[in-house]
LUMFI-204009 format. One line per field, with one value per atom (N, C-alpha, C): residue number from 1; atom name; x, y, z. Coordinates in pm, 1 decimal, padded with zeros to 6 digits. Example, Ala and Ser with C-alpha at 12.3 -4.5 7.8 and 13.67 -1.06 7.14 Angstrom:
mimi: (1;1;1;2;2;2)
dokol: (N;CA;C;N;CA;C)
x: (01319.0;01230.0;01320.0;01285.0;01367.0;01290.0)
y: (-00569.0;-00450.0;-00330.0;-00225.0;-00106.0;00003.0)
z: (00780.0;00780.0;00780.0;00708.0;00714.0;00787.0)
// end
This chain:
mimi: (1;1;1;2;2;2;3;3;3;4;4;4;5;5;5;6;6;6;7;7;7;8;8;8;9;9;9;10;10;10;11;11;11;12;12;12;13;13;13;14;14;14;15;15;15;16;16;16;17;17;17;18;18;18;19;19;19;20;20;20;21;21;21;22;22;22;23;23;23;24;24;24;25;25;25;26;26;26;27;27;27;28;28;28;29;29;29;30;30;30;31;31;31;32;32;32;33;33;33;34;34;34;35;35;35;36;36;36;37;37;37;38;38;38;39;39;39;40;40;40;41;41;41;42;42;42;43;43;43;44;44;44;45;45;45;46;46;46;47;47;47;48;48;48;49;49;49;50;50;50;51;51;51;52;52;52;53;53;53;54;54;54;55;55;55;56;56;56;57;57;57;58;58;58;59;59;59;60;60;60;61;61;61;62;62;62;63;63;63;64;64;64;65;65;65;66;66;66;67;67;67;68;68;68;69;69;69;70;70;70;71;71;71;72;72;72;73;73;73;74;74;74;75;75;75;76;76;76;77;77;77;78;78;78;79;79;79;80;80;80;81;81;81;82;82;82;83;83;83;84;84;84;85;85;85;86;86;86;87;87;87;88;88;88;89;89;89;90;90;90;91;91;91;92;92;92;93;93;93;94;94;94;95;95;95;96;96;96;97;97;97;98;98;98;99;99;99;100;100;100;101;101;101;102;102;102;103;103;103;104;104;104;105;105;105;106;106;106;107;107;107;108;108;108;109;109;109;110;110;110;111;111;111;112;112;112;113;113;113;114;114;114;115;115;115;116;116;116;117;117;117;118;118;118;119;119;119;120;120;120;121;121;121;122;122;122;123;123;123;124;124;124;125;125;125;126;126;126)
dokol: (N;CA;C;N;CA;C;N;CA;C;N;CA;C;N;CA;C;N;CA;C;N;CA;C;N;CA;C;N;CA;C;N;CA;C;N;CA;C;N;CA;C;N;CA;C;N;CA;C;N;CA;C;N;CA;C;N;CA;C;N;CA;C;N;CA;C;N;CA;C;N;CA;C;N;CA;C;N;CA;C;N;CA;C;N;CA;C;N;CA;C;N;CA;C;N;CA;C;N;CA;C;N;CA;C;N;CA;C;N;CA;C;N;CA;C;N;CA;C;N;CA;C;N;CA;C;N;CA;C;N;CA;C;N;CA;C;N;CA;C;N;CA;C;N;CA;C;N;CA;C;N;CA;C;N;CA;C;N;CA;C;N;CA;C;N;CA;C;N;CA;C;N;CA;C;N;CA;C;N;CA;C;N;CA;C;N;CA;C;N;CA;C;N;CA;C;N;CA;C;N;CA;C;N;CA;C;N;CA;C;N;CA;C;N;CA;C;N;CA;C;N;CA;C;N;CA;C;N;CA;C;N;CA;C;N;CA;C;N;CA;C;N;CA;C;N;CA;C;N;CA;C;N;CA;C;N;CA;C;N;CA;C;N;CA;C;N;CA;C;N;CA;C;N;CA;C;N;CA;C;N;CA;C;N;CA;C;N;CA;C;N;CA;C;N;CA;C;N;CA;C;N;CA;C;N;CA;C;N;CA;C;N;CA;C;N;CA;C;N;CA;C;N;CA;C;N;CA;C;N;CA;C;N;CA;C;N;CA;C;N;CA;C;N;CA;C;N;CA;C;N;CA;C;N;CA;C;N;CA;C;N;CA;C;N;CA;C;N;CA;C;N;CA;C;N;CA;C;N;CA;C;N;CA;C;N;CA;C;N;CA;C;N;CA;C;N;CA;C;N;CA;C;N;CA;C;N;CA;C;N;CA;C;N;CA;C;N;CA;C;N;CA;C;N;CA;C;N;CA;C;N;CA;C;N;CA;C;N;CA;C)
x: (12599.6;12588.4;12469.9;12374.9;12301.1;12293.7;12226.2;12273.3;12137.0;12164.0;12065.7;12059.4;11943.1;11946.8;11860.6;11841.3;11799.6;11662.0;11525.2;11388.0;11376.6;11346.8;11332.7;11167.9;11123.8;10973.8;10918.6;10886.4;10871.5;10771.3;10754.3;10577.5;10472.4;10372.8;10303.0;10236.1;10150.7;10097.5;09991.4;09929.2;09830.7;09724.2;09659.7;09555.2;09423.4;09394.0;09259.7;09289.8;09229.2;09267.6;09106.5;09167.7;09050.4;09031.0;08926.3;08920.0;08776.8;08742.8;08704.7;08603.4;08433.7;08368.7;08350.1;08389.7;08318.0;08198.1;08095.5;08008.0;07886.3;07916.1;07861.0;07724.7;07650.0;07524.0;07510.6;07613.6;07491.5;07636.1;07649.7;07793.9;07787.9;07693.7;07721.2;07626.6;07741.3;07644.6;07620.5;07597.4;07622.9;07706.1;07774.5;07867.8;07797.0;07890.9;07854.2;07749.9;07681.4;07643.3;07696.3;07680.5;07696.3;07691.8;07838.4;07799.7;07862.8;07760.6;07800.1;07853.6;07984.9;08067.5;08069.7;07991.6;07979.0;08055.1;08166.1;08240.3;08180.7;08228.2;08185.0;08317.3;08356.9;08498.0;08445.1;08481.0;08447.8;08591.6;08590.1;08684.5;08616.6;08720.7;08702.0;08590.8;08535.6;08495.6;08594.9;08666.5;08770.7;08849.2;08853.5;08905.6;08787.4;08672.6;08603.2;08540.7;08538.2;08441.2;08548.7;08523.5;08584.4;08766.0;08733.8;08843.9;08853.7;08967.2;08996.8;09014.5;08957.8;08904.0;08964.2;09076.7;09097.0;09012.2;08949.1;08918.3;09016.4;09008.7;09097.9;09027.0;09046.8;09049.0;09135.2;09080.7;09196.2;09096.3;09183.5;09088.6;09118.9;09050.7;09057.9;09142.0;09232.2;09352.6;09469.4;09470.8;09549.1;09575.2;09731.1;09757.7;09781.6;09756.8;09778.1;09660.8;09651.2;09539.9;09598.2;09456.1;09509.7;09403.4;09419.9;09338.6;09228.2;09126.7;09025.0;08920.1;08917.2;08845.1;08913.6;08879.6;08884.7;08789.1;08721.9;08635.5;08662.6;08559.8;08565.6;08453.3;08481.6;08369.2;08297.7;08174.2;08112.2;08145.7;08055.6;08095.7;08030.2;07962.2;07945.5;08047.0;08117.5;08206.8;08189.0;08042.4;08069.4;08046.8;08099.9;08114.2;08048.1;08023.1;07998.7;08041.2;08092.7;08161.9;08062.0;08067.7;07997.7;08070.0;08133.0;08212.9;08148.9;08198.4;08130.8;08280.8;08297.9;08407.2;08362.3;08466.6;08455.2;08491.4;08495.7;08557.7;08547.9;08557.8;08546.0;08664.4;08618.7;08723.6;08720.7;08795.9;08788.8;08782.4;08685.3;08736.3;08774.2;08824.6;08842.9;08862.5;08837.9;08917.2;09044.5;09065.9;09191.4;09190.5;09160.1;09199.6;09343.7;09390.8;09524.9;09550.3;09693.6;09730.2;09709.7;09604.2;09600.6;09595.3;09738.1;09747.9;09716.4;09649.5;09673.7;09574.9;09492.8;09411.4;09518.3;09486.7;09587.5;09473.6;09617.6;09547.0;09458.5;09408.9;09255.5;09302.2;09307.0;09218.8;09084.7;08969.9;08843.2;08878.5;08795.6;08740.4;08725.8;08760.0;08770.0;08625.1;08580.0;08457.5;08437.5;08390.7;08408.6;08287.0;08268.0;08206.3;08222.5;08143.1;08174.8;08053.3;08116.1;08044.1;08038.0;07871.8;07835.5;07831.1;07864.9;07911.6;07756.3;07769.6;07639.5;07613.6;07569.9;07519.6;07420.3;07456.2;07318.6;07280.1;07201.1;07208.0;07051.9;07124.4;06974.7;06946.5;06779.0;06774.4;06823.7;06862.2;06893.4;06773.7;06787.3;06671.4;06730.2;06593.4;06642.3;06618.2;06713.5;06701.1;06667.5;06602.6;06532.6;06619.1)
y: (06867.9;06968.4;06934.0;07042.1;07039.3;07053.5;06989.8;07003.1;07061.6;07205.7;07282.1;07255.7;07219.2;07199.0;07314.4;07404.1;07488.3;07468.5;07513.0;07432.1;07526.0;07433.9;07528.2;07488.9;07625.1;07583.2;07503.6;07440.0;07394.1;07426.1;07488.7;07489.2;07391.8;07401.4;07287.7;07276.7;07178.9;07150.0;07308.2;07347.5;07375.3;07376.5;07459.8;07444.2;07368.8;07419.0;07375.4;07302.3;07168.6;07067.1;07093.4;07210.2;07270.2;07159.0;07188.5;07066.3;07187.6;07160.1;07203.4;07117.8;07147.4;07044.7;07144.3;07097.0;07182.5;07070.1;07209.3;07135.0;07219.7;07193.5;07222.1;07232.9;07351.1;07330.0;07276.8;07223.2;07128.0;07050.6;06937.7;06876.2;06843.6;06920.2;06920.9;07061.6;07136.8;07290.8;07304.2;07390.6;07422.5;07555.6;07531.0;07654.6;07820.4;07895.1;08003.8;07993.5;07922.6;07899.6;07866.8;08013.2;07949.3;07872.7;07841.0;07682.5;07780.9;07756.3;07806.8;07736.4;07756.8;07642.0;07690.6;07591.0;07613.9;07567.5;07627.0;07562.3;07587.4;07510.9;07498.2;07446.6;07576.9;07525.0;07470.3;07363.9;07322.7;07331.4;07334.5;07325.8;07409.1;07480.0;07543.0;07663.7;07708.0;07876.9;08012.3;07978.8;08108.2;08064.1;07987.2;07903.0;07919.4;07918.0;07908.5;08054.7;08112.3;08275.3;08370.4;08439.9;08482.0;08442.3;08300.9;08261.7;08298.7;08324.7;08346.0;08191.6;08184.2;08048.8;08118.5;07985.5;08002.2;07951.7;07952.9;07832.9;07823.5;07700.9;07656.0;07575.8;07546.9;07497.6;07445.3;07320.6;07278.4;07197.7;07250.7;07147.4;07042.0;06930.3;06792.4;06733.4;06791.3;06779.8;06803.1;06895.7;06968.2;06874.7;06934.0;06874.3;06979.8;07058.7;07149.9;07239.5;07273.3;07357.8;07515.3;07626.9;07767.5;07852.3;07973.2;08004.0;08074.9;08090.2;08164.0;08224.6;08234.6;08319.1;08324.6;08446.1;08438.7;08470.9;08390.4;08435.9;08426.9;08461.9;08462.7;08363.6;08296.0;08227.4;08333.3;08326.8;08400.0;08317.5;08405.7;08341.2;08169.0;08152.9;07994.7;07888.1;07931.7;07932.0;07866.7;07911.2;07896.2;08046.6;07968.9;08071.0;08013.0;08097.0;08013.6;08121.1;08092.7;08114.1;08112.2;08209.0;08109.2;08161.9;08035.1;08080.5;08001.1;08052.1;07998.1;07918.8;07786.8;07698.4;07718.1;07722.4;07688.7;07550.5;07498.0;07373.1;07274.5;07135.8;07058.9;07063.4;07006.0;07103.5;07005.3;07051.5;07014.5;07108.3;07135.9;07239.7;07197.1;07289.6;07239.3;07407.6;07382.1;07497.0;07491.7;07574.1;07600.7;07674.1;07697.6;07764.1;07778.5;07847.4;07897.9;07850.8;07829.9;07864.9;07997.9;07964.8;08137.6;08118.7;08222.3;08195.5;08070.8;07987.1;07903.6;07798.7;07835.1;07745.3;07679.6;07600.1;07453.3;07473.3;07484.4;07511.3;07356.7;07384.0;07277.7;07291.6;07150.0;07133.9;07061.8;07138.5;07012.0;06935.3;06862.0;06739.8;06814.9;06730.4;06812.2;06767.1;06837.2;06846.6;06858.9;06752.4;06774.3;06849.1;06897.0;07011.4;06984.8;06926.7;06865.1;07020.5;07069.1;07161.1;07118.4;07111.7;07080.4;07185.4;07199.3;07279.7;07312.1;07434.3;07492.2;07546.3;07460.5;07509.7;07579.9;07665.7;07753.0;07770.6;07747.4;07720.7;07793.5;07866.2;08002.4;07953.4;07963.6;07937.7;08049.8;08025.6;08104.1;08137.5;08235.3;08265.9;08236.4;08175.8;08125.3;08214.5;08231.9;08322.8;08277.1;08279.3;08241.3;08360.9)
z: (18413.3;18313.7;18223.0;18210.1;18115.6;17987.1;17892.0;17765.8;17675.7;17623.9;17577.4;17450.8;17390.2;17225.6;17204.9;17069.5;17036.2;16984.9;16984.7;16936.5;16804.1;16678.9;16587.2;16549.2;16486.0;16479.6;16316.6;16296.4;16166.3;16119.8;16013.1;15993.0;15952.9;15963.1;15969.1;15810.5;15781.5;15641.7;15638.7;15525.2;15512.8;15578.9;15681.2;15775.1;15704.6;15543.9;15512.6;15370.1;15354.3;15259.7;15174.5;15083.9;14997.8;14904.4;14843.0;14781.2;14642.8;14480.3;14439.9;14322.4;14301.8;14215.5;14098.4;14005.4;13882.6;13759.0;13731.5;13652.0;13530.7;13452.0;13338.8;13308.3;13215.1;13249.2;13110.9;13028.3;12917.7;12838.4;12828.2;12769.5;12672.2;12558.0;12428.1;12423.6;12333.5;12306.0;12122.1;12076.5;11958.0;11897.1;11822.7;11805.5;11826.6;11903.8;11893.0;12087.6;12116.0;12234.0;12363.4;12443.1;12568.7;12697.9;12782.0;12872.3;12990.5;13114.8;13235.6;13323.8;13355.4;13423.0;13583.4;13716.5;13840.1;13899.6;13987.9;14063.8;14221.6;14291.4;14437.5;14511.8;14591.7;14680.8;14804.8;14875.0;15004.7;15089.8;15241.0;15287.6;15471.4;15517.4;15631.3;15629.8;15607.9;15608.2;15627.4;15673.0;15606.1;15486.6;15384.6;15293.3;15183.2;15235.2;15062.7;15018.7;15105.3;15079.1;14980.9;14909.5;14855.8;14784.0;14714.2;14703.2;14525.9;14505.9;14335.6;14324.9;14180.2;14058.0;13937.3;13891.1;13751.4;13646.7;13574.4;13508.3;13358.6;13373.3;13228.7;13175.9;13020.2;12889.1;12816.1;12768.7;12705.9;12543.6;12447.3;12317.9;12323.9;12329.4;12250.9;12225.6;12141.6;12077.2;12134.1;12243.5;12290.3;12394.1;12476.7;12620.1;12694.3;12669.4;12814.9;12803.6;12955.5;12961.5;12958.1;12925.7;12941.0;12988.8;13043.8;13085.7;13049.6;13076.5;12990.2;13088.4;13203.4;13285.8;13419.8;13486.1;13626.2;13725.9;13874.1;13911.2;14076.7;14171.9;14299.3;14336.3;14436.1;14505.2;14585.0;14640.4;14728.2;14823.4;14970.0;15115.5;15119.5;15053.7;15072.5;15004.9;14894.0;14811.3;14657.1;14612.2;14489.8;14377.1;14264.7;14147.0;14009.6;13974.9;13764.2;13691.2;13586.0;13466.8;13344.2;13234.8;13147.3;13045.6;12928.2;12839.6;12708.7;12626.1;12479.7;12438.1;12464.9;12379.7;12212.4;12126.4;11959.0;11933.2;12031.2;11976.0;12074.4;12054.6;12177.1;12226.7;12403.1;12513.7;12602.0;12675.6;12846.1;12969.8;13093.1;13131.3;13269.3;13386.1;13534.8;13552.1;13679.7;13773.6;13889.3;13885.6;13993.4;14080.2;14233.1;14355.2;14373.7;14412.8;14409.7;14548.7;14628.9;14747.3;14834.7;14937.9;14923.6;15127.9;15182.2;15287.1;15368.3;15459.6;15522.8;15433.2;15348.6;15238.2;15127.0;15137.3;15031.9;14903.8;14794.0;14663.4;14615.6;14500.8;14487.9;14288.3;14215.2;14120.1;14091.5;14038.1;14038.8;13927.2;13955.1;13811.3;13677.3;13605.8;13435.4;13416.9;13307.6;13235.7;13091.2;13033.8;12885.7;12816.5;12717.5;12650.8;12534.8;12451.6;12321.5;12220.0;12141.1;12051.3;11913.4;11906.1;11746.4;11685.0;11562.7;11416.2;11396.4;11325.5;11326.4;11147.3;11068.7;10951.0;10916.8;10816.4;10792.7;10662.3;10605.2;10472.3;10415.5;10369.3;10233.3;10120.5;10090.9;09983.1;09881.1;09742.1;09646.8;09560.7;09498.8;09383.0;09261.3;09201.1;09068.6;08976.5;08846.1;08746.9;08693.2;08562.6;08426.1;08308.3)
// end
């Protein structure tokens, strides 16, 4: 007598072990000035072309990050952002899980913003 066991299929990991670089075009700005943040997804080619990018922020002070833009990679798979921080920050991005692509955080990036004084002369009365 034969003995039939039933085959169940398991699914397998994530086909593509995305992976994401982010980078800043200046790590100290001045208030009110904007910083263009480039991310670059690597991975398979059906995995980086048109992939949604969160980017997040987080102040200094703060511990959690939040979000403050959303973007798409093109078919090679990068994107830039450019956001004006008020304050010193941290930023990264996030690729999402998206069908057989394995979600991605990049490297944080700090963004330190100097205070911007402005100061008029007055006229003097007599």
């Amino acid at each position: 007598m034969a003995l039939v066991l039933p085959i169940m299929a398991v699914p397998s990991a994530l086909a593509d072990p995305s992976s994401a670089q982010l980078a800043a075009s200046a790590a100290v700005t001045t208030f009110g000035s904007p910083v263009t943040l480039s991310v670059t997804a690597t991975g398979s080619a059906a995995c980086v072309g048109a992939r949604s990018i969160e980017l997040q922020w987080r102040a200094a002070e703060a511990s959690a990050f939040d979000a403050v833009a959303l973007a798409a990679t093109d078919a090679s798979g990068s994107a830039s952002v450019t956001h004006t921080p008020d304050r010193n920050g941290r930023f990264r991005a996030v690729l999402p899980e998206a069908g057989a692509c394995a979600g991605a955080v990049s490297n944080e990036v700090d963004v330190r913003v100097r205070a911007m004084i402005e100061i008029s002369p007055t006229t003097a009365t007599a």
